[in-house]
C-alpha positions in Angstrom: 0.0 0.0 0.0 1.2 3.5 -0.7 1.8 6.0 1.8 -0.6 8.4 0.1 -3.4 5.6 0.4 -2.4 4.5 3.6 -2.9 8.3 4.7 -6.2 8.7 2.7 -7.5 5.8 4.8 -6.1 6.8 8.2 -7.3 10.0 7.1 -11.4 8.7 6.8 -11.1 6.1 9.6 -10.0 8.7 12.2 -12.2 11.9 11.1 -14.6 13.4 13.7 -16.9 14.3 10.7 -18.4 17.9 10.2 -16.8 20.9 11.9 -19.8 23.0 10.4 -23.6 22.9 10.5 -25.3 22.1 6.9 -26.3 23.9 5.3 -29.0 24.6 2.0 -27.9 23.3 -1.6 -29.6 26.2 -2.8 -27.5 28.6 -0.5 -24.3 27.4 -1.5 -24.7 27.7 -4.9 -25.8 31.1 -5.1 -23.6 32.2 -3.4 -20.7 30.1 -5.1 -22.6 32.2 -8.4 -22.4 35.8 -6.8 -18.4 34.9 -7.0 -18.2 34.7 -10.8 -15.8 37.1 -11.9 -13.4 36.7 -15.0 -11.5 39.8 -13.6 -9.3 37.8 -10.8 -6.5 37.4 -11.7 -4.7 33.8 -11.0 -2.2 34.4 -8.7 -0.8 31.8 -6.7 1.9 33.3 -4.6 2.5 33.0 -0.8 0.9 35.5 1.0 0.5 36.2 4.8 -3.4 37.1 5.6 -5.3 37.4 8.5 -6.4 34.7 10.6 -9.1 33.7 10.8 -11.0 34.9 7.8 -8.4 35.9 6.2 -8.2 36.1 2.4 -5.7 37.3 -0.7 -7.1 40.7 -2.2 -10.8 39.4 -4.0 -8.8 40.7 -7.1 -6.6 38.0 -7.3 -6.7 33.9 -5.8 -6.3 30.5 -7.1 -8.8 27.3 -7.9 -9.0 26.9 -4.0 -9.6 30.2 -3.3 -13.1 30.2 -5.3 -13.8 27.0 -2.4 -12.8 29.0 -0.3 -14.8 31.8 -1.1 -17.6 30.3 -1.8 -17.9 28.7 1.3 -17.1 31.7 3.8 -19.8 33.8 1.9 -22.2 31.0 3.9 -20.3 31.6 7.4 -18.2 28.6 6.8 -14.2 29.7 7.6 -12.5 26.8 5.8 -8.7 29.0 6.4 -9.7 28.0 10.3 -11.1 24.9 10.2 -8.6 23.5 7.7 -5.6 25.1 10.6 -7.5 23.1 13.4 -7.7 19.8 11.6 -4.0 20.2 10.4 -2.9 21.1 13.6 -4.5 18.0 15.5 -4.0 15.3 12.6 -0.5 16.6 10.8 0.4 13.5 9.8 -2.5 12.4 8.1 -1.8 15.6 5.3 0.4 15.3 2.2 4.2 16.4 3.2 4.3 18.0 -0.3 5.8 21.1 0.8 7.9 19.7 3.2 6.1 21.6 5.9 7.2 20.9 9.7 3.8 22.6 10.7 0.5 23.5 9.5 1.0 27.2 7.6 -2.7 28.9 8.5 -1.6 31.8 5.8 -1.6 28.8 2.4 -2.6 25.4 3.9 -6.3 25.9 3.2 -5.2 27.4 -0.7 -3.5 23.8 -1.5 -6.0 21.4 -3.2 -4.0 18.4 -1.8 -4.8 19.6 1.7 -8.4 20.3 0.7 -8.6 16.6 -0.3 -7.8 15.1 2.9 -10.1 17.4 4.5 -13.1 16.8 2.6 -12.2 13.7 2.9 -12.2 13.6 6.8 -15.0 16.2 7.6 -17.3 15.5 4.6 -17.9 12.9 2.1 -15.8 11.4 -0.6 -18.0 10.1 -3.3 -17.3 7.6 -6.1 -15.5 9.0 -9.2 -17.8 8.2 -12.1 -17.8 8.9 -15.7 -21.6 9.5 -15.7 -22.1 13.2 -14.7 -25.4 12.5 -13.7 -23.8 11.2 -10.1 -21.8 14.8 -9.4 -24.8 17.1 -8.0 -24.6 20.9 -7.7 -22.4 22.0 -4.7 -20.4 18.8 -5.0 -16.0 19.5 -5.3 -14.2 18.0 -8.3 -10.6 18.0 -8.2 -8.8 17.0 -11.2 -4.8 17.1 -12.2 -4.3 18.7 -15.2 -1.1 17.4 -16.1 -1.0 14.1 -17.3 2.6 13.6 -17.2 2.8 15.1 -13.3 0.8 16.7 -10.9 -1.1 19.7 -11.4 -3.7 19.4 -8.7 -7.1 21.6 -9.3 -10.3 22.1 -7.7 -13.9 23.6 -8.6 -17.7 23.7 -7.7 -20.2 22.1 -9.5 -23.0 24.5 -10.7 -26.6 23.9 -11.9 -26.2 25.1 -15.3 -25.2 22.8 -18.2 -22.7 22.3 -21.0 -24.3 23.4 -24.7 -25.0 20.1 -25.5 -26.3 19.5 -22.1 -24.3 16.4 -20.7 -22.4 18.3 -18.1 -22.4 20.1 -15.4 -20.2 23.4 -15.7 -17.5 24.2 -13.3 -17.0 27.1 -11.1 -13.3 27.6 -10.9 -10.1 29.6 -11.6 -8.2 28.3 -14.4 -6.5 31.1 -15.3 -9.4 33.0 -16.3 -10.3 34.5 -14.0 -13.4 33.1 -11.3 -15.4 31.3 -14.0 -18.1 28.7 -14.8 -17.0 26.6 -17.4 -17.2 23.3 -19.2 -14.4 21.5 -18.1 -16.0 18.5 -16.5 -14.4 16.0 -18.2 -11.5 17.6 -19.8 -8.6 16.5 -17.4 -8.7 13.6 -14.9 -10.9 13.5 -12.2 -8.9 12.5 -8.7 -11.3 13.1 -5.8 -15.3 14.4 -5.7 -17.0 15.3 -2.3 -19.5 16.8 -0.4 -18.8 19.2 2.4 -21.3 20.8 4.6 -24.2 21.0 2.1 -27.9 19.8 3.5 
């Protein structure tokens, strides 16, 4: 077994489950909406913010940071609540960075670290090919390099793709924070659902 399994499983078989209160579908997602912006620019560097609630400038952010966002807009502080899990279950989250300690300025921004939490605190569903199983408000990560690691993260929205087979994305590609049809266009690695009645 590899250690990144091994961790994955520690990771579900120890979690408390939900740090916050549910809360509606229809909530989330218009709220996750009232983010769209193709202004932001992607900017992933380190940055020290405020904690808790503490964010980049709204004009700039990364793929998590639209999770991020999306969820605070509902009272939900992932920046804190990803420190607190981190701080109590360290080794149960990807040494990537070689970090000797949780970071509360990035560690909620890293989609590998978003993984293991959704993963402890919410559900981690089956990856499918049929879209018909991810529902609005559900996370999709993805790696976008085929050859590496390029992790990525987004929101499923209600609307559809043209032909209407998909659901579109809410996410920062580069873009900008956009809803887009991108569903299927790089591998899927995780899907969950975190805190959503």
């Amino acid at each position: 077994m590899t250690r990144s399994i091994a961790l994955l499983l520690a990771a579900l078989l120890l979690s408390p489950q939900a740090f916050a209160k549910p809360i509606p579908q229809a909530t989330f997602i218009r709220a996750a909406a009232a983010l769209e912006n193709p202004n932001v620019r992607f900017v992933p560097a380190y940055r020290r913010i405020a904690y808790p609630m503490g964010d980049v400038p709204a004009s700039e952010g990364v793929c998590a940071d639209v999770v991020v966002r999306a969820y605070r807009a509902v009272g939900i502080d992932l920046q804190k609540l990803v420190h607190e899990d981190m701080a109590r279950h360290f080794a149960l989250y990807p040494r990537t960075w070689r970090l000797r300690a949780p970071d509360p300025n990035i560690d909620h921004r890293r989609v590998l670290n978003l993984r293991v939490f959704f993963a402890r605190q919410g559900k981690a569903l089956k990856i499918t090919s049929d879209a018909g199983d991810y529902k609005p408000g559900d996370l999709v990560t993805w790696n976008l390099d085929p050859r590496g690691s390029t992790p990525h993260i987004g929101i499923v929205m209600p609307r559809r793709s043209a032909d209407g087979k998909r659901p579109l994305i809410l996410n920062n590609l580069g873009q900008g924070q956009i809803t887009e049809d991108i569903f299927f266009a790089y591998k899927i690695t995780g899907h969950y659902r975190y805190a959503i009645d």
